[in-house]
MISEKE-329482 format. One line per 8 residues: for each residue x, y, z of N, C-alpha, C, O. Coordinates in steps of 0.2 Angstrom, whole numbers, plus 5000, padded with zeros to 4 digits. Atoms other than C-alpha are relative to their C-alpha. Example, Ala and Ser with C-alpha at 12.3 -4.5 7.8 and 13.67 -1.06 7.14 Angstrom:
2
5004 4994 5000 5062 4978 5039 5004 5006 5000 5009 5005 5003 | 4996 4994 4999 5068 4995 5036 4996 5005 5003 4999 5011 5004
% end
This chain:
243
4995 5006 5003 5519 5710 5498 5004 4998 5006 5007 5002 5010 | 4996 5004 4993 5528 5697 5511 5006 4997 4996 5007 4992 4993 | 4994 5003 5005 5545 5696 5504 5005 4997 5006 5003 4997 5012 | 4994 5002 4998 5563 5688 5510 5005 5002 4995 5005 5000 4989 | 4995 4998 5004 5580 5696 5506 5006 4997 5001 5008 4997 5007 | 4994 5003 4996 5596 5687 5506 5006 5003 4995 5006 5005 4989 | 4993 4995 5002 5612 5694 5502 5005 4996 4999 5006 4991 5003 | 4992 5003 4999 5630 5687 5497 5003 4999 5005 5002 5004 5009
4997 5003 4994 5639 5679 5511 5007 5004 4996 5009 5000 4991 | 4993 5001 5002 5657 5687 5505 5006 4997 5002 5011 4996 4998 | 4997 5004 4998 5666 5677 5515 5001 4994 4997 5006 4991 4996 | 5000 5006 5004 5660 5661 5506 5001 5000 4992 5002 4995 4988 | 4999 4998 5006 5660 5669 5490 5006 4999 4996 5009 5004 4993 | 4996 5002 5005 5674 5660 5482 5000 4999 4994 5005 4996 4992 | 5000 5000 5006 5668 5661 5465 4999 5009 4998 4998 5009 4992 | 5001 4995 5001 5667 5681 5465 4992 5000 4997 4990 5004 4993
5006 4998 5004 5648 5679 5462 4996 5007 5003 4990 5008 5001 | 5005 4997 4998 5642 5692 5471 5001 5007 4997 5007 5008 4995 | 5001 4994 5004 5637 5710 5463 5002 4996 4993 5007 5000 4991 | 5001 5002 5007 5638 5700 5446 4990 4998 4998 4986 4995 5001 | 5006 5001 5004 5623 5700 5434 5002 4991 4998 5007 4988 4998 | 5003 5006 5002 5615 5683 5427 5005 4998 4995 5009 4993 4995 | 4996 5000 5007 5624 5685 5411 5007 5000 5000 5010 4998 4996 | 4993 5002 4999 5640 5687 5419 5003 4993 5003 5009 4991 5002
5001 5006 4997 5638 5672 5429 5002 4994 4993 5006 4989 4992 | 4999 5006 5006 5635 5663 5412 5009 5000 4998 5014 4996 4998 | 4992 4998 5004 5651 5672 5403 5007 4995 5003 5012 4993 5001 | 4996 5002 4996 5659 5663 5418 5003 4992 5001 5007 4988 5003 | 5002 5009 5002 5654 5646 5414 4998 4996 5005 5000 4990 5006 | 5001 5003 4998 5646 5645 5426 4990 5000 5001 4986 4999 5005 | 5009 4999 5003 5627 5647 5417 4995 5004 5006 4998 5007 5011 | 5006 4995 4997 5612 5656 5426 4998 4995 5006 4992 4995 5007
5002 5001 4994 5614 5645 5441 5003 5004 5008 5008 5006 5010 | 4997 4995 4994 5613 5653 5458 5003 4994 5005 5000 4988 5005 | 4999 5004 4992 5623 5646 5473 4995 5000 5004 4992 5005 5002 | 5004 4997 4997 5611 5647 5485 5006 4999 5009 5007 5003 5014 | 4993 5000 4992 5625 5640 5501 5004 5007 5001 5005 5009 5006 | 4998 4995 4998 5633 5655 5500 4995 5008 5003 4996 5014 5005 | 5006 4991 4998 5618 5668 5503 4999 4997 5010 5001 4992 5012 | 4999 4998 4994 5615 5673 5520 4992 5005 5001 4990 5011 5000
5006 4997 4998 5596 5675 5527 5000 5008 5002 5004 5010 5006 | 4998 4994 4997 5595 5693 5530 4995 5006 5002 4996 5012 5004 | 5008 4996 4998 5576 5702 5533 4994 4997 4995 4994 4995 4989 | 5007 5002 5003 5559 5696 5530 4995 5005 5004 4996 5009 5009 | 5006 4994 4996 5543 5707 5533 4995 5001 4994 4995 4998 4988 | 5006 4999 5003 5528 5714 5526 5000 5006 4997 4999 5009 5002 | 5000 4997 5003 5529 5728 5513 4995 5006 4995 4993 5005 4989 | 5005 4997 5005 5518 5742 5505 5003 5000 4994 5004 5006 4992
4998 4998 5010 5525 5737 5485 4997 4999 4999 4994 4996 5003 | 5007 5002 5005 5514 5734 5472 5006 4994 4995 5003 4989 4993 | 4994 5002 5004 5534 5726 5462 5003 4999 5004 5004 5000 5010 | 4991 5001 4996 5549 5721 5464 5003 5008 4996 5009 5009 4998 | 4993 4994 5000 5557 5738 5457 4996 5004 5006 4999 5009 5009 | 5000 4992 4997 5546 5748 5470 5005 4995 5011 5007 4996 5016 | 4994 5005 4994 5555 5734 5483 5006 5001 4999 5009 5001 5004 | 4993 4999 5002 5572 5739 5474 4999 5006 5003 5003 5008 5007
5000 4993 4997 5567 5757 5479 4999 5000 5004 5002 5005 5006 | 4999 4997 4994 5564 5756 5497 5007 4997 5002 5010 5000 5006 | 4993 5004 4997 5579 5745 5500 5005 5004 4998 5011 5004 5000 | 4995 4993 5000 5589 5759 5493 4998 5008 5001 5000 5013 4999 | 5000 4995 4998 5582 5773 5501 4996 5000 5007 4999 4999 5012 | 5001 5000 4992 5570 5774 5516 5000 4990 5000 4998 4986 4997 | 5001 5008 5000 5574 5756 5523 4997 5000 5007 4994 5004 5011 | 5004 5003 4993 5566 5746 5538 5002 5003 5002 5006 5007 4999
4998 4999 4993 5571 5751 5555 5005 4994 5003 5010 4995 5007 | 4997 5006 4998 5576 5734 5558 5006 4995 4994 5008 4990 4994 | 4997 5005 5006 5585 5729 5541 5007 5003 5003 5008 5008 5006 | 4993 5001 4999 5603 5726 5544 5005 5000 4996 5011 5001 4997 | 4993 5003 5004 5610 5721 5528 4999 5007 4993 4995 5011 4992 | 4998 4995 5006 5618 5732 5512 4992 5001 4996 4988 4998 4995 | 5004 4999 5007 5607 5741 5501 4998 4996 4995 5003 4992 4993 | 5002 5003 5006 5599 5734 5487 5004 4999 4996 5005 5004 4993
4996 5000 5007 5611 5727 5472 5000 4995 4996 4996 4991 4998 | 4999 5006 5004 5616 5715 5459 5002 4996 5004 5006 4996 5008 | 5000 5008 4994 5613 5697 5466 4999 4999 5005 5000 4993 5008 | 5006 5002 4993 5602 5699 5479 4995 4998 4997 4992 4999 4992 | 5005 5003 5002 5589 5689 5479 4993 5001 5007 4992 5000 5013 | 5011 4999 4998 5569 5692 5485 4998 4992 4997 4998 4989 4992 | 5005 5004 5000 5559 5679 5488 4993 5002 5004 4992 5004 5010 | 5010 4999 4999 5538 5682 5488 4999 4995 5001 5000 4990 4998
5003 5006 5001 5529 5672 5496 4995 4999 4996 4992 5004 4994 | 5007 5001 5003 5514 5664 5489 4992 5000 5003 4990 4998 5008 | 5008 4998 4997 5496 5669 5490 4998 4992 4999 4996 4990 5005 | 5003 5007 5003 5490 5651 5483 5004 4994 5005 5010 4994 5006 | 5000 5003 4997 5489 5638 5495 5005 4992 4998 5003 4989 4993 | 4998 5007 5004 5502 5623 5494 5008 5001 4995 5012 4997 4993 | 4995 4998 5009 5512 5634 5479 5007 5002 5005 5007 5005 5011 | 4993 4997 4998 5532 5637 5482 4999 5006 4999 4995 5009 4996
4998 4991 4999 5538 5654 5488 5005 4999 4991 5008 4994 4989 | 4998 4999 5003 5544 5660 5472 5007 5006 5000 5006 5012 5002 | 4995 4996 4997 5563 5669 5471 5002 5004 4994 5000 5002 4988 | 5000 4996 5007 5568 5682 5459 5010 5006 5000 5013 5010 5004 | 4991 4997 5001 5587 5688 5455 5001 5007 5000 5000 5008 4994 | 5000 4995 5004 5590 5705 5456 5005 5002 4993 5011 5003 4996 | 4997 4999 5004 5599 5709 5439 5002 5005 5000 5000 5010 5003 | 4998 4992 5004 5609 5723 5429 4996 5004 5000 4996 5010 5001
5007 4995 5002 5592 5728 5424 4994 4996 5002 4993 4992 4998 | 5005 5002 4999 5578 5723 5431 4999 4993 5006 5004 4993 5010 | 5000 5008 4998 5573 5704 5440 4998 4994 4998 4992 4993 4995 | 4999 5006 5004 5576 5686 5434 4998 4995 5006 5002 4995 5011 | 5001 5006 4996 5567 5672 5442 5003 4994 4999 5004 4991 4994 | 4994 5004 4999 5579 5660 5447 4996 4992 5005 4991 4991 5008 | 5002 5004 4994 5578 5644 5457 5005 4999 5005 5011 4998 5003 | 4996 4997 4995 5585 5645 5475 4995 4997 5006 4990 4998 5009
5002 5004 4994 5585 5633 5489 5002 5004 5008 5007 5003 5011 | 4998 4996 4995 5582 5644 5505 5002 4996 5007 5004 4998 5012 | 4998 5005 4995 5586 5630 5516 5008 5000 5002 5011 4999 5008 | 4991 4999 5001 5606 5632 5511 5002 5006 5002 5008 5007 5001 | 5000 4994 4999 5604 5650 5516 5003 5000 5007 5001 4995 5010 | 4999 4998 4992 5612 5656 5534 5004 5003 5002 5010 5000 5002 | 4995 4996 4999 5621 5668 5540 5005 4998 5006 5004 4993 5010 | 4997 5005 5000 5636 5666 5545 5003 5001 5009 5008 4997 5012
4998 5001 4994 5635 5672 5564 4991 4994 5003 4988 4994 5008 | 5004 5007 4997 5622 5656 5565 4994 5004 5001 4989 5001 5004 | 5007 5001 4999 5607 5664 5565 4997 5000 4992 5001 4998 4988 | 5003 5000 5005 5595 5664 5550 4993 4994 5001 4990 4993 5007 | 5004 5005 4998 5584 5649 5547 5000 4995 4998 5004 4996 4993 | 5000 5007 5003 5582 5630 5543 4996 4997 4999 4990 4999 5002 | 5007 5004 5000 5571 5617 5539 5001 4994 5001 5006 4991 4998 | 4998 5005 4995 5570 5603 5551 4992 4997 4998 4987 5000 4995
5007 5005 5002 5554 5588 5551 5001 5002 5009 5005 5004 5013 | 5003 5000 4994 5545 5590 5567 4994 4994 5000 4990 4992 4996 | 5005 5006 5001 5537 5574 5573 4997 5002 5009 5000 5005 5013 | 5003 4997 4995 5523 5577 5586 4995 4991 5004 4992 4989 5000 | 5003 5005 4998 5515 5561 5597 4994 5002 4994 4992 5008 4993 | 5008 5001 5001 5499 5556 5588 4999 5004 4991 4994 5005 4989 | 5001 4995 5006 5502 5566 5571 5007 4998 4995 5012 4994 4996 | 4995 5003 5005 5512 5563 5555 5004 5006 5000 5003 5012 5002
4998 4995 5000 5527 5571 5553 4999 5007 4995 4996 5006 4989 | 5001 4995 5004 5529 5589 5547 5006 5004 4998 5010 5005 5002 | 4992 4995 4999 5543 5601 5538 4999 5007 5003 4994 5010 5001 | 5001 4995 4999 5544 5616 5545 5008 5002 5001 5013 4999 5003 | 4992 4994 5001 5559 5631 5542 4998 5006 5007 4994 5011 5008 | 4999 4995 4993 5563 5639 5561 5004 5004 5002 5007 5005 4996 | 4994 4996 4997 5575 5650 5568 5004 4996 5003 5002 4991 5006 | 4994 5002 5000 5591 5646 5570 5002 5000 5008 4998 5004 5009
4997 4999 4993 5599 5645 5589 4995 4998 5005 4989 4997 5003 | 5002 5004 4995 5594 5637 5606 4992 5001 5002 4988 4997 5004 | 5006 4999 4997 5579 5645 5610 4993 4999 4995 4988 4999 4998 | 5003 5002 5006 5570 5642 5593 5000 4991 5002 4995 4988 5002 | 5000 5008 5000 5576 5622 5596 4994 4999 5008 4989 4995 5007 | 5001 5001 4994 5569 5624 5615 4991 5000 4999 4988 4995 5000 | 5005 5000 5002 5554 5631 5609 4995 4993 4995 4990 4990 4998 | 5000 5006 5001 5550 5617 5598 4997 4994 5004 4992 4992 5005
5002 5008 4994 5552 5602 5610 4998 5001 5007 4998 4997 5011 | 5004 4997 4992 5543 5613 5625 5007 4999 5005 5006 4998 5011 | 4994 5001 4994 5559 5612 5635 5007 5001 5000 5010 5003 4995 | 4995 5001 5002 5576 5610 5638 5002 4994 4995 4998 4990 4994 | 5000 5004 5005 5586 5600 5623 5004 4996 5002 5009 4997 5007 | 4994 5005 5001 5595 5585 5621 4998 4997 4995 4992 4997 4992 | 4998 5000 5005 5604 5580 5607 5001 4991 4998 5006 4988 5001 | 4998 5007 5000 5604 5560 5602 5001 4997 4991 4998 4998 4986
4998 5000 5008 5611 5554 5587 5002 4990 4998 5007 4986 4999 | 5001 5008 5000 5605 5535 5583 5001 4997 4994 4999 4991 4992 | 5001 5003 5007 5608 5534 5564 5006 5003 4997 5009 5008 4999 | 4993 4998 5001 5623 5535 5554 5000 5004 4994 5005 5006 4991 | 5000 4991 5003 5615 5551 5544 5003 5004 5004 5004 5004 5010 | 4997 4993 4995 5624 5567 5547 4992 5004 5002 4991 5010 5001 | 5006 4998 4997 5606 5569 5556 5001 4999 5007 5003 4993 5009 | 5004 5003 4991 5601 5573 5576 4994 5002 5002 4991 5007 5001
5006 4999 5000 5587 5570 5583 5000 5007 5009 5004 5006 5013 | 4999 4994 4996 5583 5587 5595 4992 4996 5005 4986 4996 5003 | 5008 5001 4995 5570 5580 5610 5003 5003 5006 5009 5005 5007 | 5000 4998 4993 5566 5585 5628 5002 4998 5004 5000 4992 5006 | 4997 5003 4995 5579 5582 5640 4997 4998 5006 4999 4993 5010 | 5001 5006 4995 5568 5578 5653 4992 4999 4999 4987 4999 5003 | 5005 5004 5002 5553 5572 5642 4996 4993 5004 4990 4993 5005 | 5000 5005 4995 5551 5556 5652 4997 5003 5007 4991 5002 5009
5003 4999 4994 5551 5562 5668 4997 5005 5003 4998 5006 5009 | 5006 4994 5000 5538 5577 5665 4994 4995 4999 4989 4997 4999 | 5006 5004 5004 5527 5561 5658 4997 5003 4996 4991 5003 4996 | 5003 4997 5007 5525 5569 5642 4999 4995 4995 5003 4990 4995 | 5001 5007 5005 5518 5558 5628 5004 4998 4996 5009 5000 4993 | 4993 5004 5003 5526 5545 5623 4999 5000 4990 4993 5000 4987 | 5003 4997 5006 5528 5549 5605 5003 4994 4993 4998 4991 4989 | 4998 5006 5003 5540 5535 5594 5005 4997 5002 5010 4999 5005
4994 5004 5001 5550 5522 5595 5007 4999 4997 5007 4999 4991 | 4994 4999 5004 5569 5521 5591 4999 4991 4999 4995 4989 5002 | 5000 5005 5000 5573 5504 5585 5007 4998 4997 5011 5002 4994 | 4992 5001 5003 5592 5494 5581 4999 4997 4993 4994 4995 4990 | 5000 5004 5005 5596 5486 5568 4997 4993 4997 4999 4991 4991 | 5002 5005 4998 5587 5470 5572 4991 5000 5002 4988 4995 5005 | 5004 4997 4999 5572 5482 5573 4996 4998 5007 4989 4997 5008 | 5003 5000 4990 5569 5479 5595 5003 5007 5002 5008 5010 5001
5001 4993 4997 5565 5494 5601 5006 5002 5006 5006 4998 5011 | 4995 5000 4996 5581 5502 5610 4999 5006 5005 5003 5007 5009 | 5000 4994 4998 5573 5519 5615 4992 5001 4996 4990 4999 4990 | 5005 4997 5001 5556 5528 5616 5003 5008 5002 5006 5012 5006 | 4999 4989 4999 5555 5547 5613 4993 5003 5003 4987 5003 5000 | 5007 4994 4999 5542 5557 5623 4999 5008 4999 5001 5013 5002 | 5000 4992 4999 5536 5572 5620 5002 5000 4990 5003 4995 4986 | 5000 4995 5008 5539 5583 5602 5008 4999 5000 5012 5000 5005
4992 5000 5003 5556 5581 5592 5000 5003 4997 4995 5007 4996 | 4997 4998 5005 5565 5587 5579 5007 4996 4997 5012 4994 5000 | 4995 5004 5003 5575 5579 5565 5004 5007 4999 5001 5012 4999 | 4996 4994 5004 5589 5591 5559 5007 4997 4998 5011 4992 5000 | 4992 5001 5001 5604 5591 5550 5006 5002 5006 5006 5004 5011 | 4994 4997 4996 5623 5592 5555 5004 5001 4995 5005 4998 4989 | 4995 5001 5002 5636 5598 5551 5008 4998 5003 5008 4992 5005 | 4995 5003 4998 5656 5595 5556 4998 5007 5007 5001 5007 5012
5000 4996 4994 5651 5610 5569 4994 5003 5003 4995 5006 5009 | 5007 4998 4998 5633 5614 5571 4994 4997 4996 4995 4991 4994 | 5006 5005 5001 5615 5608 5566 4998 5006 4992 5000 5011 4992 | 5002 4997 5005 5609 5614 5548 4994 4998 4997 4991 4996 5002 | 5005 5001 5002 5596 5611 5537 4999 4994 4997 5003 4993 4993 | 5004 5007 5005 5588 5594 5530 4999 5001 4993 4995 5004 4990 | 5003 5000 5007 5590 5590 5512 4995 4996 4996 4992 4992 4999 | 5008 5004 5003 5576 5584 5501 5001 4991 5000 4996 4988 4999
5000 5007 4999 5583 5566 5503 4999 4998 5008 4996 4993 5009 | 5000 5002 4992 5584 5567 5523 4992 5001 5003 4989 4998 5007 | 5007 5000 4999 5568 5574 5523 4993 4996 4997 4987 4998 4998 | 5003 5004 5003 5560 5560 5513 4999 4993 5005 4994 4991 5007 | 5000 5005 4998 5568 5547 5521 4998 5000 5006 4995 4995 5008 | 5003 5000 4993 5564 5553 5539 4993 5001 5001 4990 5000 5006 | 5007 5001 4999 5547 5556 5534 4998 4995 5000 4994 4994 5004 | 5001 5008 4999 5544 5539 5530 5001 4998 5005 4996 4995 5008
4998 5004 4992 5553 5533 5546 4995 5002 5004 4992 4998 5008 | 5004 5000 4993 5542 5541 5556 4993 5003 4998 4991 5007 5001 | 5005 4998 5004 5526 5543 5545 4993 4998 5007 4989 5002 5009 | 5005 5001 4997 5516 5533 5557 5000 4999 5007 5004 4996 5010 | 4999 5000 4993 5512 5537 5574 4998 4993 5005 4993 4989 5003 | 5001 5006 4996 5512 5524 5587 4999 5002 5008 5001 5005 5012 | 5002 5001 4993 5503 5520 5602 5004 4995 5006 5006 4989 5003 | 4997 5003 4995 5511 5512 5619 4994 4999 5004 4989 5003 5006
5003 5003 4995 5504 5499 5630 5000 4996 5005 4998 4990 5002 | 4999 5003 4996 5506 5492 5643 4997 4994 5003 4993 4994 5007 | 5005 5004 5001 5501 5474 5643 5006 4993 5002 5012 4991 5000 | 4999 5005 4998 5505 5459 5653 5009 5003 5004 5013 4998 5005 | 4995 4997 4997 5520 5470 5663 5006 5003 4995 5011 5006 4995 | 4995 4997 5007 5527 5475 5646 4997 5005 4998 4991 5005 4998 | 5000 4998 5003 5527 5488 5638 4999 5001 4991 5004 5002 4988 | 4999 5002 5008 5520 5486 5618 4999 5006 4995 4996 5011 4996
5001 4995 5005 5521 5497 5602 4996 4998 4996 4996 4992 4994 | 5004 5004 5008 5508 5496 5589 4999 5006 4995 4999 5011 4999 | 5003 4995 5004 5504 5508 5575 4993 5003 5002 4989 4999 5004 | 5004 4998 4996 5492 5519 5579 4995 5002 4992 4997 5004 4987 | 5005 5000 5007 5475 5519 5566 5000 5006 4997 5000 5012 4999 | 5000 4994 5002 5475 5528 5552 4997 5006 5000 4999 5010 4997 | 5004 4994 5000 5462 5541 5555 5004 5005 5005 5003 5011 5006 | 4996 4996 4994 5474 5547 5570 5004 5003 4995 5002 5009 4993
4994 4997 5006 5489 5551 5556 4998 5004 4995 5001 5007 4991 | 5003 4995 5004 5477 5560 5547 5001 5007 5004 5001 5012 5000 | 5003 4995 4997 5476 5574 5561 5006 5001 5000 5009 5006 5003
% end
């Protein structure tokens, strides 16, 4: 079993939700919904359980080697992934008594010394974009766009786009077009990006609307060419944006 365990952040926890059962939650008026911004990513791995109680027993007694966070208790949450291709990872609450399937956006999850993980769209030359959830810090961004990062911020979302600072003059493929407001191209990006959120102090996760909108913006990949001493952009056919 391939689980993910994320624990109360107690620093953000200004609602005292953490070690509260479901029911108390409610009593609280605040119904059987979970925060999910205050959890804090905290071990993923591979498991010999058959359940979630025999997951509640190793986390309370022989634990990983590498787990870091509190013991198993009230209001930690487990997420399984899924075997069925396509299907949401499925999360489950640990309660007073037992576990209660919950819904819970692990993208809002992150601990609070910045590591854990996010979900950022990756747009690749020649290919539609994709979401993908990475690790968190420089070396994760670098990895990504093959290189060192630069950070360019051309739109008035709290979104920046993460490319290869010296994309260009490695002659990495030219990948899309920036455009103004007046849609003339003001910048070409080469090479592999990343959309990501921002916050007022660091880069975060993409909400389901930035990840909508930015997939569309950058749905169809575009070919460059060189013609009559200019350089032109065209949409590149759809059998390419299929791959």
């Amino acid at each position: 079993m391939k689980i993910r365990i994320y624990q109360v952040n107690l620093g953000r926890d200004a609602a005292g939700a953490a070690f509260s059962g479901l029911s108390s939650l409610e009593r609280r008026g605040r119904g059987k919904n979970v925060d999910s911004s205050i959890y804090d990513f905290i071990w993923e791995g591979t498991l010999a359980a058959d359940d979630l109680e025999d997951v509640y027993e190793i986390f309370n007694g022989d634990l990983p080697e590498d787990y870091e966070g509190r013991t198993m208790s009230v209001s930690d949450i487990v997420g399984i992934e899924s075997t069925e291709d396509g299907a949401p990872d499925e999360y489950y609450y640990c309660d007073s008594i037992g576990f209660k399937k919950v819904e819970f956006d692990p993208s809002l999850a992150g601990p609070e010394d910045g590591g854990g993980r996010m979900r950022v769209l990756r747009v690749e030359p020649g290919k539609a974009p994709e979401v993908r959830e990475i690790e968190r810090g420089l070396e994760s961004l670098q990895h990504e766009v093959d290189g060192y990062i630069e950070c360019v911020y051309p739109f008035d979302d709290p979104v920046a786009l993460v490319v290869n600072e010296e994309g260009k003059l490695d002659g990495l493929e030219l990948n899309r077009a920036l455009r103004d407001e007046t849609g003339g191209i003001c910048d070409i990006i080469a090479g592999s990006f990343l959309v990501v959120g921002l916050t007022d102090e660091d880069f975060c996760s993409l909400d389901d609307e930035m990840i909508k909108k930015y997939s569309e913006m950058f749905a169809s990949p575009e070919i460059f060419l060189h013609i009559g001493g200019r350089l032109h952009v065209f949409p590149a056919p759809d059998a390419d944006s299929a791959g």
